[in-house]
MARBAMI-48741 format. One line per field, with one value per residue (C-alpha): x, y, z. Coordinates in pm, 1 decimal. Layout:
! residues N
X: (X ...)
Y: (Y ...)
Z: (Z ...)
END
This chain:
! residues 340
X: (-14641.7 -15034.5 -15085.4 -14773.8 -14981.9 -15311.6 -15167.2 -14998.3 -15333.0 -15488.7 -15242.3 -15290.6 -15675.6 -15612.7 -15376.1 -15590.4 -15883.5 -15640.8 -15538.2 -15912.3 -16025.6 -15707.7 -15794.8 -16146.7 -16113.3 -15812.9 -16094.9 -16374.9 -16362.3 -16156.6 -16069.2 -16203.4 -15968.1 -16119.5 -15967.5 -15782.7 -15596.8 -15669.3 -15859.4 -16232.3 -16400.6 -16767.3 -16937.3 -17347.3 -17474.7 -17814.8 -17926.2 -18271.7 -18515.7 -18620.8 -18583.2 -18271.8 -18065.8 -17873.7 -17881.2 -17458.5 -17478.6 -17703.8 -17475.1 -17166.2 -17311.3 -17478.9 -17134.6 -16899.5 -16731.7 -16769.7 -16594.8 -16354.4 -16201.1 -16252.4 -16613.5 -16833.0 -17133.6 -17400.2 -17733.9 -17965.7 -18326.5 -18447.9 -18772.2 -18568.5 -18240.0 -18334.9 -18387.5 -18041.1 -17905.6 -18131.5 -17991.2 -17632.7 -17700.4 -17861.4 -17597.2 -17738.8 -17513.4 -17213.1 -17254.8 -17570.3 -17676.0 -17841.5 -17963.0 -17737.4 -18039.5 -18050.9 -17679.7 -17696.8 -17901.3 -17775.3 -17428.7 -17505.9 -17698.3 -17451.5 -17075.2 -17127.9 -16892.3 -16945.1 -16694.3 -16804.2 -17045.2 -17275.9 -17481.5 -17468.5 -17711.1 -17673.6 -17922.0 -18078.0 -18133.5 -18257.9 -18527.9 -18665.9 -18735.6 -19063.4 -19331.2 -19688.2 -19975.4 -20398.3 -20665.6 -20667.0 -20282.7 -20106.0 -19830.8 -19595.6 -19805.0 -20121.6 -20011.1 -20082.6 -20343.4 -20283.2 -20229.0 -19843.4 -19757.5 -19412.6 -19192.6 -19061.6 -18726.5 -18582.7 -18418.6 -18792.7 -18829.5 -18546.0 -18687.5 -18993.0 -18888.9 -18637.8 -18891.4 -19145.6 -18872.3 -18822.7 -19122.9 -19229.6 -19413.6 -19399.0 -19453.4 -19762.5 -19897.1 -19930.9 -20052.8 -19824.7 -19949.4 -19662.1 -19637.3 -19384.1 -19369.9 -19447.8 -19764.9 -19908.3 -19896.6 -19958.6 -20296.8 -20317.8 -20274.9 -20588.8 -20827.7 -20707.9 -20531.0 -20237.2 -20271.2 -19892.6 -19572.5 -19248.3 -19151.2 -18915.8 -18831.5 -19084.2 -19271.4 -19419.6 -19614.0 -19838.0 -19887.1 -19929.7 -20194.9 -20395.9 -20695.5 -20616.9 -20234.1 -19997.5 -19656.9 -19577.7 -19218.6 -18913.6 -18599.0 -18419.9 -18729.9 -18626.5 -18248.0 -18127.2 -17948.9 -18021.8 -17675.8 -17629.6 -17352.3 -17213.0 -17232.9 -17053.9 -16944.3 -16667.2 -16524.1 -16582.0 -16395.9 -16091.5 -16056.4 -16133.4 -15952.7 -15885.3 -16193.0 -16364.7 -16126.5 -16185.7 -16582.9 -16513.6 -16347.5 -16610.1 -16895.8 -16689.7 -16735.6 -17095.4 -17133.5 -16976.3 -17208.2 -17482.9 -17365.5 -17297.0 -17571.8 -17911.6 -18137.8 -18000.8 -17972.1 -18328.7 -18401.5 -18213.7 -18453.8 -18776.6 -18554.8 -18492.9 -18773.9 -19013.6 -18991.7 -19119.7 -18776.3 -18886.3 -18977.2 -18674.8 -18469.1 -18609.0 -18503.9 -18120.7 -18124.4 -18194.2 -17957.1 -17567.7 -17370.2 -17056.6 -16752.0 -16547.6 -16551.9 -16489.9 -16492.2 -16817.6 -16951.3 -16852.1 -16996.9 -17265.7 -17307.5 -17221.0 -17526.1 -17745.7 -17604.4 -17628.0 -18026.8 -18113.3 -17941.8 -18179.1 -18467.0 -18353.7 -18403.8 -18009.6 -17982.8 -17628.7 -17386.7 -17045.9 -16764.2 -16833.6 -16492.7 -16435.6 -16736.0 -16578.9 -16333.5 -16173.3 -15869.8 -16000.2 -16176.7 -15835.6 -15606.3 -15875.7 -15925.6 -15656.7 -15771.7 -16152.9 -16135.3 -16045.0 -16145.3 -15833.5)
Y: (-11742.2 -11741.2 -11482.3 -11231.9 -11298.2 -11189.3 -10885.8 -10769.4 -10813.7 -10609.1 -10343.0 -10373.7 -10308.8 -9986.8 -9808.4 -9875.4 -9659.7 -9418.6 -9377.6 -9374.4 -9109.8 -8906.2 -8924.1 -8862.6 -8559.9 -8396.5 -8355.3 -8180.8 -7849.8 -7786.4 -7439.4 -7233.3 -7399.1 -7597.2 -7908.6 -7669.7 -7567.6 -7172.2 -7012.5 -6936.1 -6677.1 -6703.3 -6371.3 -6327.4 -6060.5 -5909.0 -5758.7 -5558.2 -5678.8 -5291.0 -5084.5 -5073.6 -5172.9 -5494.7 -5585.6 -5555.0 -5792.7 -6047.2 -6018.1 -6049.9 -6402.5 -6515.9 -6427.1 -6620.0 -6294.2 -6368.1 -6713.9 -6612.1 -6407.2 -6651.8 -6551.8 -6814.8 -6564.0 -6658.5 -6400.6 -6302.2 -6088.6 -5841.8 -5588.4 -5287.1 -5183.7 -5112.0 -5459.7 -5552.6 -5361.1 -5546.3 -5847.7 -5759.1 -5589.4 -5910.0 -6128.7 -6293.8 -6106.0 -5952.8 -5726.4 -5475.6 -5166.6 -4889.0 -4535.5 -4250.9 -4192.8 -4582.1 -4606.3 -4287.5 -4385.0 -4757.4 -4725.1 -4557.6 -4897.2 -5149.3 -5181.9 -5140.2 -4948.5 -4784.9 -4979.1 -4774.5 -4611.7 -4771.7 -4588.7 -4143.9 -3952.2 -3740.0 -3508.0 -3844.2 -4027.4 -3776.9 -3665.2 -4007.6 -3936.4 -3808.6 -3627.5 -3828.3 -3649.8 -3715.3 -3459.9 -3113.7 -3089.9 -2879.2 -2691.1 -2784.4 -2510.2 -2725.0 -2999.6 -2785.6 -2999.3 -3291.8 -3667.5 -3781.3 -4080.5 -4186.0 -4457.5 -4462.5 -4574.6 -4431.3 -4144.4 -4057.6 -3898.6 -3632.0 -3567.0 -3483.2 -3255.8 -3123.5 -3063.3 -2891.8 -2650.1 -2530.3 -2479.8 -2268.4 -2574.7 -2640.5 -3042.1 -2972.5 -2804.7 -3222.3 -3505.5 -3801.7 -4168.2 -4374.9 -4699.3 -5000.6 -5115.1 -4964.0 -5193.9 -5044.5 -4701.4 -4804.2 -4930.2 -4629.3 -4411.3 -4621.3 -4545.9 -4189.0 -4268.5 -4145.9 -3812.8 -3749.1 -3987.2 -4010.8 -4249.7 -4373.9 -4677.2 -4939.3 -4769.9 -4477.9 -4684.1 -4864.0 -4523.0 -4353.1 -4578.0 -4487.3 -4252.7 -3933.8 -3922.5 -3690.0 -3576.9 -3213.0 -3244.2 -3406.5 -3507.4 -3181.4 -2959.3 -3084.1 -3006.0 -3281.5 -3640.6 -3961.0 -4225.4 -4529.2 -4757.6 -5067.3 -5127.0 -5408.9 -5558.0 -5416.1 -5785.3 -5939.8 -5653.1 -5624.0 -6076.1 -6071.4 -5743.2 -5935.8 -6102.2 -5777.0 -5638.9 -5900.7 -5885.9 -5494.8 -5675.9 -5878.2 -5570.0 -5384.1 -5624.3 -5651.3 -5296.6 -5327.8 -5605.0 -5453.2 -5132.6 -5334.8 -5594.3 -5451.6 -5594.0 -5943.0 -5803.4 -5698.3 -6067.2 -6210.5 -5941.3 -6125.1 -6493.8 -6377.8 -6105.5 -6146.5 -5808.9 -5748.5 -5710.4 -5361.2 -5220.4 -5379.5 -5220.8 -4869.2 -4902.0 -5014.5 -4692.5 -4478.6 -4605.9 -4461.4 -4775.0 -4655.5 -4755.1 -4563.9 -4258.6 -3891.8 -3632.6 -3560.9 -3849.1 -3769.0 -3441.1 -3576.8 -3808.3 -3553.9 -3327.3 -3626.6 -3711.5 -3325.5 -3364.5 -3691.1 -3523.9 -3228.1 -3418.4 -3580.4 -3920.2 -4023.6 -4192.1 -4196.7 -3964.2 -4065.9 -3970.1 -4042.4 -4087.7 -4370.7 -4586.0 -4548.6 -4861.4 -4760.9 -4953.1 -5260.7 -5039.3 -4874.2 -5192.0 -5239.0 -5002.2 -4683.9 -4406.8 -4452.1 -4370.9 -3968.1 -3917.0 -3919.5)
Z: (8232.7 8171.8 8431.6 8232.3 7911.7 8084.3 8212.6 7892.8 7771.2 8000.5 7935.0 7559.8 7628.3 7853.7 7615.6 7347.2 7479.7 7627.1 7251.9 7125.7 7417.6 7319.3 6926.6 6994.7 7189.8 6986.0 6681.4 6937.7 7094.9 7369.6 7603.9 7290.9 7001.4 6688.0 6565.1 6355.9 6624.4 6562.9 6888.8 6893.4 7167.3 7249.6 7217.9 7321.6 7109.1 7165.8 6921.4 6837.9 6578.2 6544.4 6180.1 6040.2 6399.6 6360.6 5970.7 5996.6 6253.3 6100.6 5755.4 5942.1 6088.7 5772.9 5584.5 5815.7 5893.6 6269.5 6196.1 5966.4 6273.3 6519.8 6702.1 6830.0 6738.3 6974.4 6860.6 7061.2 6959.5 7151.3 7057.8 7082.8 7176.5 7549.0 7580.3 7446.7 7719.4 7971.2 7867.0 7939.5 8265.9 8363.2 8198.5 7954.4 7698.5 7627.7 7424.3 7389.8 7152.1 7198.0 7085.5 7271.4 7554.5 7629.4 7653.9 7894.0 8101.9 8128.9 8177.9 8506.9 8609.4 8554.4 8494.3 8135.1 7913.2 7553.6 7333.9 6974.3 6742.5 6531.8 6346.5 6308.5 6190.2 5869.1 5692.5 5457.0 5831.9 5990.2 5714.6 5747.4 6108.9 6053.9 6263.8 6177.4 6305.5 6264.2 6245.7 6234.9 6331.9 6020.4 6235.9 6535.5 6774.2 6670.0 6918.0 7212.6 7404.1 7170.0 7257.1 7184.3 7162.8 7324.8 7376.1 7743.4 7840.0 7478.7 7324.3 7181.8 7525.3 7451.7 7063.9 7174.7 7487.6 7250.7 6924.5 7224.1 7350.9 6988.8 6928.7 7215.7 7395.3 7747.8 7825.7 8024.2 7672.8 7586.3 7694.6 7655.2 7565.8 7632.3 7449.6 7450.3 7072.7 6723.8 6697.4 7033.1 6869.0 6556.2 6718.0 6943.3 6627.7 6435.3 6763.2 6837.4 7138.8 6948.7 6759.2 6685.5 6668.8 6552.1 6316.7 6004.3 5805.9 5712.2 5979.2 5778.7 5566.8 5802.1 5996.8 5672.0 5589.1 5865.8 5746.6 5840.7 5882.7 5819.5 5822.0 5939.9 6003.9 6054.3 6322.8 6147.3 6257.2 6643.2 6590.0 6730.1 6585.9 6684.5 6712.3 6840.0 7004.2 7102.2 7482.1 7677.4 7973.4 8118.7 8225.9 7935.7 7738.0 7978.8 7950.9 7610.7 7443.2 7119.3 7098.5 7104.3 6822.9 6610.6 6664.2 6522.3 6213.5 6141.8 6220.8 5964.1 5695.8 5751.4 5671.4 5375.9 5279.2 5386.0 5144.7 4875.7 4849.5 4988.7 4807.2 4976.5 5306.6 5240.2 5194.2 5459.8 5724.6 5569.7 5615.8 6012.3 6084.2 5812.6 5716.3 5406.2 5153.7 5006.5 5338.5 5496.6 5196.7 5301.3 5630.3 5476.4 5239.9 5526.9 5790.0 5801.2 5927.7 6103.2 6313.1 6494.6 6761.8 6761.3 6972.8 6853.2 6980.2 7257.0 7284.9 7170.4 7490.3 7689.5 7622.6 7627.6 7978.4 8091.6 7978.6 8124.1 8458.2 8413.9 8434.4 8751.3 8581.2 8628.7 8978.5 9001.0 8817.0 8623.8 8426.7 8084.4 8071.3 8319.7 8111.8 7751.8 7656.7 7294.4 7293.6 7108.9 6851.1 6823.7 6796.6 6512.7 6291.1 6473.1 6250.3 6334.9 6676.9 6680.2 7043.1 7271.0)
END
């Protein structure tokens, strides 16, 4: 009788931490559900600490609008958008953006796939995309034997070949200074490394304040636009469809933040980046926050892709077809993707 008692003791011990383990781990987070019960996805966003590039992102965080449609928002910050993509092609993100020359030439690296558009130029953006020039430079034919200043890897390579060409300049007329980040030409600029650049945003300011500079045109001298895009993994968007969607949901509310409170999105860059809130709210004023995809985007891509080819600096061709995933854009928002 002593040993039945001990035993239904014993039992009485083990289903009372079976009961405890089971209560404690119904409250934690298990296969991607809260306690709540409703289903959270993990998404690794790079994103670039560059003018005017992520501030819809970092509102949509700061918000809750990630949460509120079930992201895990895990942020990641990168230089410039080059880098973003670099992080996804070497998996330490999901998702990447990028300017259309970045996104171009990266797709054909990696299975990556274009999933939207970010950001489009119009007439206001592109005006702020200024030509900054020192010295005795007045008029585009006064660059001829001049030192430019670009940044490799990045759709700056196409203004500038494109500005040249409309001008009647041949490349060889130049001599290019390549440089990695705005401070490296901002520097190069101050020691006249640099006697020409492009820049815009909070940017103009510190170049402006240079002695000597200049501006002698703009992005709508070079006839070209400058847009950008969400990239991906192509894995993570065919597993995660709705996850994807809902990130769009979330992106689309940031904008609208973003639109209608810039003065504390302004604040929130110097809380992050420590960008100073009235240069940070030039760069906001100048940037045309998007979401969708037309057929001009596509066309768009398509003579970026035909350029990059030119210059023998694609390694591997593609259909730009086969690397564009719209569907959870269009289970999104239907009427903002045009292209079919």
């Amino acid at each position: 009788m002593k040993k039945v008692r001990l035993f239904l003791f014993a039992l009485s011990i083990i289903a009372s931490l079976v009961i405890a383990g089971c209560s404690s781990s119904s409250s934690e987070t298990t296969s991607g559900k809260k306690s709540s019960g409703k289903e959270t996805v993990q998404v690794r966003m790079a994103i670039d600490t560059a003018a005017g590039g992520s501030f819809q992102f970092r509102t949509a965080e700061k918000q809750g609008y990630f949460e509120k449609y079930g992201i895990e928002a895990q942020i990641s910050n990168f230089a410039m958008g080059v880098d973003t993509i670099n992080a996804v092609l070497t998996k330490q993100a999901d998702t990447g953006l990028a300017a259309d020359y970045v996104a171009i030439n990266s797709i054909a690296k990696g299975d990556l796939v274009i999933i939207g558009t970010l950001t489009r130029a119009n007439e206001k953006s592109s005006k702020e995309q200024q030509l900054l020039v020192k010295g005795n430079i007045n008029k585009p034919s006064d660059l001829k034997g001049k030192k430019i200043g670009v940044n490799k890897g990045t759709v700056n390579e196409y203004v500038w070949s494109q500005y040249l060409k409309k001008n009647q300049l041949k490349e060889t007329d130049v001599e290019f200074v390549p440089y990695s980040t705005p401070d490296e030409a901002i520097v190069g600029m101050q020691k006249g490394d640099i006697e020409a650049v492009w820049a815009s945003g909070a940017l103009l300011e510190k170049f402006k304040a240079i002695e000597g500079v200049h501006q002698i045109d703009d992005l709508l001298g070079a006839g070209v636009s400058i847009d950008s895009y969400l990239l991906a993994d192509r894995t993570f968007v065919e597993q995660n469809p709705e996850a994807i969607a809902n990130l769009f949901k979330a992106l689309n509310e940031g904008i609208d933040y973003v639109k209608g409170n810039k003065e504390d999105t302004a604040n929130l860059a110097f809380e992050q980046l420590k960008i100073p809130a009235d240069d940070a709210l030039k760069d906001i004023e100048r940037q045309n926050y998007v979401l969708g995809f037309t057929k001009e985007d596509v066309e768009h891509l398509e003579e970026m892709k035909n350029w990059i080819e030119e210059k023998g600096l694609l390694k591997e061709s593609f259909d730009l077809k086969d690397k564009l995933m719209l569907d959870p854009l269009k289970q999104a928002f239907p009427e903002l993707v045009t292209y079919q």
